[in-house]
N, C-alpha and C positions, 0 to 999 in steps of 0.2 A: 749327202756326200759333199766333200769340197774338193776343192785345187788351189794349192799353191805353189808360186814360184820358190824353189831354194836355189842352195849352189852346193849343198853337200847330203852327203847321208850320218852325218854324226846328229849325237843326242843335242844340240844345241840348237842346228837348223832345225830340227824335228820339232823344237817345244818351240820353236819361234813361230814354226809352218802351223802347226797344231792350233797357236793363239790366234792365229789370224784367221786357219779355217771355221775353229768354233765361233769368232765373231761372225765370221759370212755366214755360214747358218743360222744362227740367231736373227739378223738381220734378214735372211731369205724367210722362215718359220713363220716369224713376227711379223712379217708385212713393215715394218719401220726401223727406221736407224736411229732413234729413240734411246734403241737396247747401249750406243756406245755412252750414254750418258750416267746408266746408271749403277751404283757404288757396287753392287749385288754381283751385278756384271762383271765388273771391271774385279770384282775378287776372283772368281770362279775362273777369268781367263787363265788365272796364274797358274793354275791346274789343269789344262785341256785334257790331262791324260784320263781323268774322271769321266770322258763325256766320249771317248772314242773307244774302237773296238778292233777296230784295223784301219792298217795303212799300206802306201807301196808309191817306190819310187820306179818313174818312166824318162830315157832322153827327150831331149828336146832340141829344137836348133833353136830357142831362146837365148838370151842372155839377160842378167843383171850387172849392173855397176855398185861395185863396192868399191868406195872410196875413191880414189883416180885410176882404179881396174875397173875391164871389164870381162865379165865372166861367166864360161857355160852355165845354164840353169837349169835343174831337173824340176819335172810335175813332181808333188808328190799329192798324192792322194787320197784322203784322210776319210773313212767311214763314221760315222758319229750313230751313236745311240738313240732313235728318236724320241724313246720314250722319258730320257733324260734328259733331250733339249728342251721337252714339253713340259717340265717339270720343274730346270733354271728358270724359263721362263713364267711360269706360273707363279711360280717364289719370288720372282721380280716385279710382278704384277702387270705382264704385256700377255697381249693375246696370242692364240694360234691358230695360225692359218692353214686349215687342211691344204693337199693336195691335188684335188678338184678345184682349180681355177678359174677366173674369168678368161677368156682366149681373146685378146686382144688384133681386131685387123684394124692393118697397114694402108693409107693410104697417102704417098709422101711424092711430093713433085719436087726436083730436086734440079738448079741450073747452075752446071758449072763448063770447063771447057769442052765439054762433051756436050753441050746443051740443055735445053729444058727437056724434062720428062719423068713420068712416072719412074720410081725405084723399083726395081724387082729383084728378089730374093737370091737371081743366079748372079746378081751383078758383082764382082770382086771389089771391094773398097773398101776404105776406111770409114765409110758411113755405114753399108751393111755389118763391118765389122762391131764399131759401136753397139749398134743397134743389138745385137745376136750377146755380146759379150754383157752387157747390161742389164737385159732382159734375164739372160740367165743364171746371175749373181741375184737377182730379186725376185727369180723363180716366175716370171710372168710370161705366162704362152703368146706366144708372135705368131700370127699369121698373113703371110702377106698375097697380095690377090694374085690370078694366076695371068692376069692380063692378054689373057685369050681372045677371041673375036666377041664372045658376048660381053669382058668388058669393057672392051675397044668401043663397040657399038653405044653402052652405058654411059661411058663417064672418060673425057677426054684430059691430059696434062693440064691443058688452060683451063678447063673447072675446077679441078685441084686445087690450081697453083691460086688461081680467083676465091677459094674457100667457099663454092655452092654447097652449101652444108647438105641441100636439099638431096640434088643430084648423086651425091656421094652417100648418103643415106639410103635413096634409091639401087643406085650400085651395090652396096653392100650386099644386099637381103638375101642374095642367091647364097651366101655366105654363113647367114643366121650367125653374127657375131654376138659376144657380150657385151664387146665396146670396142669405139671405133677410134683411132687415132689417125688423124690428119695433119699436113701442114706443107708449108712451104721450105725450101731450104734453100740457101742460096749461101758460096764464097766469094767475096770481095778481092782484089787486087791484093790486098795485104797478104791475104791470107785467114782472115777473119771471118770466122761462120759465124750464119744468123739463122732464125728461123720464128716464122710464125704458126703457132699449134692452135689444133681445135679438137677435142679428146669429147664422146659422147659414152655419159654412164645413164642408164634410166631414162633412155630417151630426152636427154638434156645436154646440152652443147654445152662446155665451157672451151676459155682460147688464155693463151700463154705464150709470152713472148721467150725468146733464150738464145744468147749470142755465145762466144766464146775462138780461142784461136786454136782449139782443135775438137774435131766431130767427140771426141767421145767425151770432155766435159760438157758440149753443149748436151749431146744425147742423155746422159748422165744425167742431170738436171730433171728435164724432163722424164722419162722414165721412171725417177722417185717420185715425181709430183705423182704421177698416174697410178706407179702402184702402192702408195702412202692413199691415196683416196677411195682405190679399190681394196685394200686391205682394210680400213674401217669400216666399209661397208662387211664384207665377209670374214673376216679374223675375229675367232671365237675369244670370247673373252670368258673368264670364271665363273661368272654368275649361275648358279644350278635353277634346272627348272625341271616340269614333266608335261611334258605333251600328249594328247591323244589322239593317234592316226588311224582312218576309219579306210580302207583302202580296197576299193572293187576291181571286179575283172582278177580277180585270184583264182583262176578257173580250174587247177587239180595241184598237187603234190608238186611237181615241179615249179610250177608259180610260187608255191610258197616259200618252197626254198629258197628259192632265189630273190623273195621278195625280204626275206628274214637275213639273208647275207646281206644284199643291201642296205637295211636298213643298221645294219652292227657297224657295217663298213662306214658311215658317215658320219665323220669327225667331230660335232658337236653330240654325235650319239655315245651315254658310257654304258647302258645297257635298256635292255627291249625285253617285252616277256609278251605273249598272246591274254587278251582280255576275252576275244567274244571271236567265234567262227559262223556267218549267219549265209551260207549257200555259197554265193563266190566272192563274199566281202568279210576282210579279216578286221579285225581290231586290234592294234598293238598300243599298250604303253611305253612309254621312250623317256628315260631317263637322261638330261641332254646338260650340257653347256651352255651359255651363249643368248640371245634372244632368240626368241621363237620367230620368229621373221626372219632374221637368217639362216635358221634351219631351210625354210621356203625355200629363199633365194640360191640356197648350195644344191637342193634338190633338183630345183630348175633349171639348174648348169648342168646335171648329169643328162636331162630328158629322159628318164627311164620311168617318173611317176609325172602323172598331168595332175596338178591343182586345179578341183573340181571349186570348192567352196571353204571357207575357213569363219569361225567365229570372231569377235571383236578382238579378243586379244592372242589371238590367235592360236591357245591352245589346245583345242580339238580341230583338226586339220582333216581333208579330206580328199581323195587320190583316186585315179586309174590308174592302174600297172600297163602301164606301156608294152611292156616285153616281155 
């Protein structure tokens, strides 16, 4: 689904709302903004009507400015087809990025006239706002700490704001993130925000500087970095392959079932059939997309199967069913 701003309900606003929603899909799907570059793309916008299924307009106390006006704006709300986003883009030659995400925590020290301190989620501002609006045009899960007494105890503003990677890694764990984003933030006199990042994928720190004279081009910025780097990592690409997963602890009928939807339900999977049933260890073939190594890594987002052991190239794989 998308959102856009219009100012009316005629067919005009509609294909204009339409070309803009299919590009944010495309853009959220794909993991990259890549997709505005290419000619394929940029055909297909001119027809949005191909790729949607419904729509519906809502008020708003918004407004846009058209020309030396300014004017009420309605959401309208645009449902798209997925199995045809996946499909422009497959013909365009970009990836797709299931739904099972990496869940991104927050950890932002933030000094402005209100002082220095941890951000947290209840706070009203143009920073949370950012933050929340950005993340969720790139489809990337936010979550930010609950800064209760045991993280108080953990990890204090001035470690933050200091970038004790350690500390703040330590903090985290009661969280079991996928990755971690940090940084400082701070507004100038001007009115000029800045900020220094430190974003952890694979147990590996990287840092990124980004200025700008409002929170959500700086936020902006950053937030593509993060999920332009996380979507290469997880964003299935065409390549066909077959894997075989050997999977224990399938202890009766309902395990299996549920271990057989699972296994349909994930996105680099196009289909699965039973190979071998040997006590409470099943055997499936998986017909997949993507490297087989990301198949791993999107499983390991779910937690619902524990990787026991995997071959060199990883296509015989090998599992406990969790649940």
């Amino acid at each position: 689904m998308a959102e856009v701003l219009v100012v009316g309900e005629e067919e005009r606003q509609l294909a204009r709302g339409a070309q803009a929603g299919l590009l944010q899909v495309l853009v959220r799907v794909s993991g990259t903004r890549e997709v505005e570059n290419s000619a394929l793309i940029a055909s297909s916008l001119r027809k949005p009507e191909a790729y949607y299924y419904q729509y519906s307009y809502e008020s708003t106390d918004k407004t846009l400015q058209i020309g030396n006006e300014v004017v009420p704006a309605q959401l309208l709300r645009i449902h798209f087809e997925p199995s045809a986003v996946a499909k422009l883009l497959r013909r365009a030659g970009f990836p797709v990025w299931a739904s099972n995400r990496p869940g991104v925590l927050l950890w932002l020290a933030i000094s402005d006239v209100e002082g220095r301190r941890i951000l947290s989620e209840n706070e009203v501002n143009e920073m949370t706002k950012a933050l929340q609006d950005q993340a969720r045009l790139r489809g990337l899960p936010l979550l930010f700490p609950l800064l209760d007494l045991e993280d108080s105890a953990s990890l204090s503003a001035a470690e933050v704001w200091g970038a004790f990677l350690g500390r703040i890694a330590d903090a985290s764990a009661r969280y079991n993130p996928d990755s971690i984003l940090t940084g400082r933030i701070q507004k100038d006199s001007n009115g000029r925000w800045s900020a220094r990042w430190s974003y952890q994928i694979d147990q590996n720190w990287h840092v990124a500087d980004s200025s700008a004279f409002s929170a959500d081009e700086m936020i902006r910025s950053m937030i593509d970095r993060l999920t332009n780097e996380l979507a290469a990592r997880y964003a299935i690409d065409s390549s066909r392959s077959q894997v075989t997963i050997r999977i224990e602890s399938v202890n009766n009928l309902e395990d299996y079932v549920a271990v057989s939807n699972y296994l349909e339900s994930l996105g680099p999977v196009l289909s699965s059939f039973i190979v071998r049933v040997d006590g409470s260890e099943v055997e499936f073939k998986l017909n997949t997309e993507g490297k087989n190594e990301q198949l791993i890594e999107i499983i390991q987002l779910d937690q619902k199967m524990l990787l026991l052991s995997a071959d060199e190239f990883m296509d015989v794989q090998y599992y406990r069913w969790m649940h």
